[in-house]
C-alpha positions in Angstrom: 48.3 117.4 -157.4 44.8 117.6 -159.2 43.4 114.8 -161.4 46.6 115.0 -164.1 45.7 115.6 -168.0 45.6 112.5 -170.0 49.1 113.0 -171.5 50.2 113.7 -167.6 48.4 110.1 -166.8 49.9 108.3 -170.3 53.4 109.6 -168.7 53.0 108.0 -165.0 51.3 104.9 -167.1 54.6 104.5 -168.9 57.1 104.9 -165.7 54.9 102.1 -163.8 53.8 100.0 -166.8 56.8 98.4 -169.1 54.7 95.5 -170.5 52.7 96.1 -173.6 49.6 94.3 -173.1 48.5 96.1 -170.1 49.4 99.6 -171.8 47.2 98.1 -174.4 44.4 97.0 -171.9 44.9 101.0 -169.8 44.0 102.4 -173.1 41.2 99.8 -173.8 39.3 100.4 -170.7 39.9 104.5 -170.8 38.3 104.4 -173.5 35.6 102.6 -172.7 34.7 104.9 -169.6 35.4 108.2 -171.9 32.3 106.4 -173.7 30.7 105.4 -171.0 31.3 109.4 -169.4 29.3 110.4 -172.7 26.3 108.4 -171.9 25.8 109.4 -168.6 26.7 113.3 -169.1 29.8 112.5 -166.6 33.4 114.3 -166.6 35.1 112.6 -169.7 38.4 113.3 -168.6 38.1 112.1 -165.1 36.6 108.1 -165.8 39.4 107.9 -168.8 42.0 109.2 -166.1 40.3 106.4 -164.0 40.3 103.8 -167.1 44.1 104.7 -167.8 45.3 104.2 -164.4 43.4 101.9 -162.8 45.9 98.6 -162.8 49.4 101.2 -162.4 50.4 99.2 -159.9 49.6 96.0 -161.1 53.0 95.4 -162.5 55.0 96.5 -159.6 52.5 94.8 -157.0 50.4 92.3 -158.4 50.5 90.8 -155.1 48.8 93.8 -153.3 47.1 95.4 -156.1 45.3 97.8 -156.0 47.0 98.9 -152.7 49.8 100.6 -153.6 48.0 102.7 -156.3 45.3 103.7 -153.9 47.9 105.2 -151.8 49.6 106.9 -154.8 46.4 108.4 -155.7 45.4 109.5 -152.3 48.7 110.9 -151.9 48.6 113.0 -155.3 45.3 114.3 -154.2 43.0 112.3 -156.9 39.7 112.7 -156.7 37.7 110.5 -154.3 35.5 108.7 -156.8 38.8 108.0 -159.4 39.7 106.0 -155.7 36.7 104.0 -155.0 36.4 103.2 -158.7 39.8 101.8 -158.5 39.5 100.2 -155.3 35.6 98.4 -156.4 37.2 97.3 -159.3 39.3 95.1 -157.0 36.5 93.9 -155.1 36.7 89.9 -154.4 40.8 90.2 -154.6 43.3 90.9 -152.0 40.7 91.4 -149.2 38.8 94.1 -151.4 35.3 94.3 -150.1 34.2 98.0 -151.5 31.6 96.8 -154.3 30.7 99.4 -156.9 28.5 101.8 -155.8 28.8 104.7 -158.3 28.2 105.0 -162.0 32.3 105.1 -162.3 32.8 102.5 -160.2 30.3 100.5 -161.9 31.3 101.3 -165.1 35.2 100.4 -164.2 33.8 96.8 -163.4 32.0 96.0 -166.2 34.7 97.4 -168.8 37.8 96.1 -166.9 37.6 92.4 -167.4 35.5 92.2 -170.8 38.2 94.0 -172.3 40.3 91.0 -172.3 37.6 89.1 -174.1 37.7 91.7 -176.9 41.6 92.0 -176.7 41.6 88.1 -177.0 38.8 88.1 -179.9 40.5 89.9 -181.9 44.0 88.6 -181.9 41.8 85.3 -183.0 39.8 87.4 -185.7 42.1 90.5 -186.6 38.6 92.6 -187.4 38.3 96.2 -186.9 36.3 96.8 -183.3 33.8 98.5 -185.4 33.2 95.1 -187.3 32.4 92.7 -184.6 29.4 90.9 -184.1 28.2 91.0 -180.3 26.6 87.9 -181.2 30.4 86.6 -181.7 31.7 88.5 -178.4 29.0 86.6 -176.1 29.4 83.7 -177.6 33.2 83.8 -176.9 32.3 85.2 -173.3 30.6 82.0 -172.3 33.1 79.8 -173.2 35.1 79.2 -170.0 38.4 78.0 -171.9 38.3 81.1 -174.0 40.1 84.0 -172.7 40.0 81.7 -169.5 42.1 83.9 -166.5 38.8 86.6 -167.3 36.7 87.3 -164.8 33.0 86.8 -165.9 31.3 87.2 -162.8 33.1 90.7 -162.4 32.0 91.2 -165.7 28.3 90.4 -164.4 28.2 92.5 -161.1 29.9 95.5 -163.1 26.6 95.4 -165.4 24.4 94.7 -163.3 25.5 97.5 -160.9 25.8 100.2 -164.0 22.1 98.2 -164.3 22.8 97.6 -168.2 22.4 93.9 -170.1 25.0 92.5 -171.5 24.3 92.4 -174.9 24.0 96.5 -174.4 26.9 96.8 -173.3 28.9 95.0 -175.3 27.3 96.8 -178.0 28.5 100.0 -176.7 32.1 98.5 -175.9 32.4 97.6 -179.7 31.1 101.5 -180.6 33.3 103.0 -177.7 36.0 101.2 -179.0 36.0 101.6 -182.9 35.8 105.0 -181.9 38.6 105.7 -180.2 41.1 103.6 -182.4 
């Protein structure tokens, strides 16, 4: 099966995703990479395929995740660098060791975790993603009891691997974002 079409990958999102949140958090970081894809003159469809479906199996296998989706994907004949993206995103967890190595992968990092901090933000400060400050976002970002099960040093290693600063890329996040909502 080639990469599917996005409303091919917002049907397998639903049958392995039942909770809300990370539907919410799928389309988040999707369209952060469709951005991101833009930037870097990259197939669009294929890093939001990548953004959709990278935590599928979460739900199912938390445990083991991203295993199980790896195997999917490989199975469905995905494309190689939607698999390492998904599998470098995991890097540090579940005996993950494959660090981000491509502009996907990268990319995939340094949206992944982040977007909890703006999913968090803005349940706090119900502004449109267009609105916020990223003066207000980093501030929230270094506050370790904020948002505190994120990630921040996957959030570091994802930009410093896509070799962008933070305050860059949260800007983009809050364009790529009021864009697409």
């Amino acid at each position: 099966m080639p990469l599917p079409t996005k409303v091919e990958a917002r049907t397998l999102l639903k049958e392995h995703v039942k909770d809300e949140y990370q539907r919410y958090h799928a389309g988040m970081v999707a369209s952060a990479l469709e951005g991101y894809a833009k930037v870097f003159a990259a197939d669009e469809n294929l890093w939001y395929i990548t953004g959709l479906l990278h935590d599928i199996d979460f739900e199912e296998y938390p445990d083991l995740h991203p295993a199980e989706s790896l195997k999917w994907f490989a199975k469905w004949g995905y494309p190689e660098e939607l698999i390492h993206a998904v599998e470098a995103h995991a890097y540090g967890y579940h005996g993950f060791t494959t660090l981000p190595d491509t502009k996907l992968s990268s990319a995939l990092m340094a949206c992944d975790e982040i977007s909890g901090i703006f999913y968090a933000y803005r349940k706090l400060n119900p502004v449109p993603y267009g609105e916020m400050k990223v003066s207000s976002i980093k501030k929230r970002l270094a506050e370790k009891g904020f948002a505190s099960g994120i990630d921040r040093e996957s959030i570091k290693r994802g930009c410093e691997a896509l070799g962008i600063a933070l305050d860059e890329h949260i800007a983009n996040l809050i364009k790529f974002l009021a864009e697409s909502r």
